[in-house]
N, C-alpha and C positions, 0 to 999 in steps of 0.2 A: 792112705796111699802116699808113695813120695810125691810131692812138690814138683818136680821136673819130670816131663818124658822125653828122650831122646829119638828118631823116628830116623830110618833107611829104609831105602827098595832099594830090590833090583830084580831083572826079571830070573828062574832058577833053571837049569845048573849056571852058573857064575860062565864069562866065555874066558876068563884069565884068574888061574891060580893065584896070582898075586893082590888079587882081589878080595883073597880072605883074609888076608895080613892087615888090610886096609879095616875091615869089617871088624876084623878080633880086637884092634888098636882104640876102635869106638864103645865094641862092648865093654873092655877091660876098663876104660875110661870111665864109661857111663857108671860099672857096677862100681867102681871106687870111688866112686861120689856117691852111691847110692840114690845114683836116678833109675825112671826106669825106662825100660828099652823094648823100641817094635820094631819087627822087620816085616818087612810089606812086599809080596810078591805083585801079582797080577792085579789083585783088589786094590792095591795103589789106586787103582783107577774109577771103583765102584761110585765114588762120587759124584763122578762128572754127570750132568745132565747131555742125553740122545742129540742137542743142537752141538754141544761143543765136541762129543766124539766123533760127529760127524764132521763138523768145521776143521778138529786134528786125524782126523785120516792118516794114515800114511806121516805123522809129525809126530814120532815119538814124544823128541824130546819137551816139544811144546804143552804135549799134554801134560807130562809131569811136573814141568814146572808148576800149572796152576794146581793138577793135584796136588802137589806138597802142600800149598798153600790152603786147599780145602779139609785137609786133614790134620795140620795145627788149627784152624780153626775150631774143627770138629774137638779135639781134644782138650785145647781151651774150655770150652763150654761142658765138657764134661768132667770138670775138675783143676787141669792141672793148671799152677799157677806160671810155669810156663816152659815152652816147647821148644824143643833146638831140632830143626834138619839137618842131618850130614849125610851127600853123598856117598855112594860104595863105593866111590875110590879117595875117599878121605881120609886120612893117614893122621890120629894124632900119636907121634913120636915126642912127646914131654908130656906125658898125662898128668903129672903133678902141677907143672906150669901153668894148664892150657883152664882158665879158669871164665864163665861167661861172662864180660862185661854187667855194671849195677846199671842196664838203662831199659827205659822199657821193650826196646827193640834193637838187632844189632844184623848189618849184612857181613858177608866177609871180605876181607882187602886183594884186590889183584893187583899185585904188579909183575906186567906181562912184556919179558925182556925177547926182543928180536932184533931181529936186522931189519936197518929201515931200505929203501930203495937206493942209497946208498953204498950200503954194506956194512954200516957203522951199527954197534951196537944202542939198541932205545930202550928204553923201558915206559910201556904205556900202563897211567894207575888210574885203576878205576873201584868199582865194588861186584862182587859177584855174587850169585845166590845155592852157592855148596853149600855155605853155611846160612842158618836165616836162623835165629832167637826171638823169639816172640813173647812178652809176658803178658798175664791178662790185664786187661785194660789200657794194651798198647794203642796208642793211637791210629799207629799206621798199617797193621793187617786187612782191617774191611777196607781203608780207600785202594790198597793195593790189587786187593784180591776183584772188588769192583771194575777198575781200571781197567786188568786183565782181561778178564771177561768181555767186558766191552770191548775191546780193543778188538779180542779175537773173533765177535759176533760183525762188527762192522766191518772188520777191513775185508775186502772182496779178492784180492791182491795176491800173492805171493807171498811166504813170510819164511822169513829168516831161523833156523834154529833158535836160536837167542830170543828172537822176538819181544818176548812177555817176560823174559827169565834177566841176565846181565845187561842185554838194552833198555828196555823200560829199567831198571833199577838203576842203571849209570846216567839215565837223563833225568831222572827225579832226583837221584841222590846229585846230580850236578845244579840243579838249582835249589834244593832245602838241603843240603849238606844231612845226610841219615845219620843215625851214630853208627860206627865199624868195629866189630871185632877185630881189630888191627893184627894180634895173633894168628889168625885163621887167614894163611895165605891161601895160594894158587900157583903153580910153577910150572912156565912154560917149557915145551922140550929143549929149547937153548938152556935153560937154567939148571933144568934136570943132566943133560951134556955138561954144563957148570958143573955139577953137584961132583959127577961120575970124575972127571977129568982133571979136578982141582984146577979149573980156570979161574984167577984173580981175577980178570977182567968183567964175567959174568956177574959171578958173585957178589964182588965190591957192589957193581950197579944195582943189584939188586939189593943190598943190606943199605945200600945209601937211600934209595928210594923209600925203602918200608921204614914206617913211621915207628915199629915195635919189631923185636926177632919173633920170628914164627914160632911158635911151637906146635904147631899141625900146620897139615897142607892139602889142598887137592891135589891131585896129580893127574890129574883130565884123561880120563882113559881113552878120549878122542885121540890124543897122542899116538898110543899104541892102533890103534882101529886106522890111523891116516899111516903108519909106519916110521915116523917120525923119531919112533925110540919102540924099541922090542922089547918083550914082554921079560927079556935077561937083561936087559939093562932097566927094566920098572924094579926089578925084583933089588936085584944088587940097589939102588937108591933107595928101598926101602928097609934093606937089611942094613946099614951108612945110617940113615935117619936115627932109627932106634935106636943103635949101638951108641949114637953117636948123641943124640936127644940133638945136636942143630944143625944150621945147613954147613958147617966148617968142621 
């Protein structure tokens, strides 16, 4: 079997058409490297143990983060020498470019351009977990995946969407610096307005910030679900992407 499997969910039918532009960008990817490729409905979830379905109730998102992570596990162990996760609204527009990092482990790069309380444009950089690379005998899968868990068993509290997913991994990756797929950005709706609009101002901040140019991106379907940018302006930025293979 090949060496790499590449893994997506989403729940089915899709809620945005432009969400298979995203999905097809990954298979086309994945099959041109000749990795191989799952897609994960509902059973996304079969892994979790009855304490932690129950602790994510009602928290989608939360649940999936740690399933992602229970499922490159799973797949490690059953062979492959290593796993990449990408979100179904992950978009890679340079498939030839977009190549995994040589390290045992890689998260992906955010930088998340907005207005501060000001009104002035900021760009906050951190790491996200669209993308997660995992190869066997990475160090940092089980302490991750432990972490999680716990975190999510103890806290009593309220929790954050993000929770276990980009907060834990922006507070760990801020004190042991993780490796990053620098490539595999994240683009906030300012940026995506950037993209649409040919704002220099956007733009500039954002290519100055990123340590490498993208060649894939998330595109946070949050976006669209908060109204932030419509599901014709997702699409037109992804047909620009492609065409275009960068963000100029």
């Amino acid at each position: 079997m090949p060496d790499t499997l590449v893994i997506q969910s989403h729940r089915d039918p899709l809620p945005y058409a432009w969400l298979q532009a995203c999905l097809s960008s990954v298979q086309g990817w994945a099959a041109g490297n000749r990795f191989d490729y799952r897609f994960l409905g509902d059973e996304l979830f079969d892994l979790l143990d009855g304490q932690i379905i129950q602790r994510t109730q009602g928290q989608v998102v939360i649940a999936t983060d740690l399933a992602r992570l229970l499922h490159i596990q799973k797949a490690l162990e059953q062979g492959y020498q290593c796993v990449i996760w990408l979100d179904a609204d992950f978009l890679v527009f340079n498939p030839t470019e977009f190549k995994p990092v040589d390290m045992p482990y890689a998260l992906g790069r955010e930088v998340w351009v907005q207005l501060n309380n000001k009104g002035r444009l900021q760009a906050y950089f951190r790491v996200h977990n669209a993308f997660l690379m995992f190869r066997l005998g990475n160090p940092f899968l089980a302490f991750y995946l432990d972490t999680a868990q716990r975190l999510l068993v103890q806290n009593t509290g309220s929790m954050p969407p993000q929770f276990i997913g980009p907060k834990l991994l922006s507070a760990l990756h801020n004190i042991c610096q993780c490796p990053v797929q620098e490539t595999a950005a994240m683009l906030s709706p300012l940026t995506i307005k950037g993209i649409l609009n040919d704002d220099p101002n956007t733009i500039d901040l954002f290519c100055r910030r990123s340590l490498q140019m993208p060649v894939a991106a998330n595109l946070c379907i949050s976006s669209v679900s908060r109204g932030d940018i419509s599901s014709q302006e997702m699409q037109l930025v992804i047909d620009g992407l492609l065409s275009r293979k960068s963000l100029t």
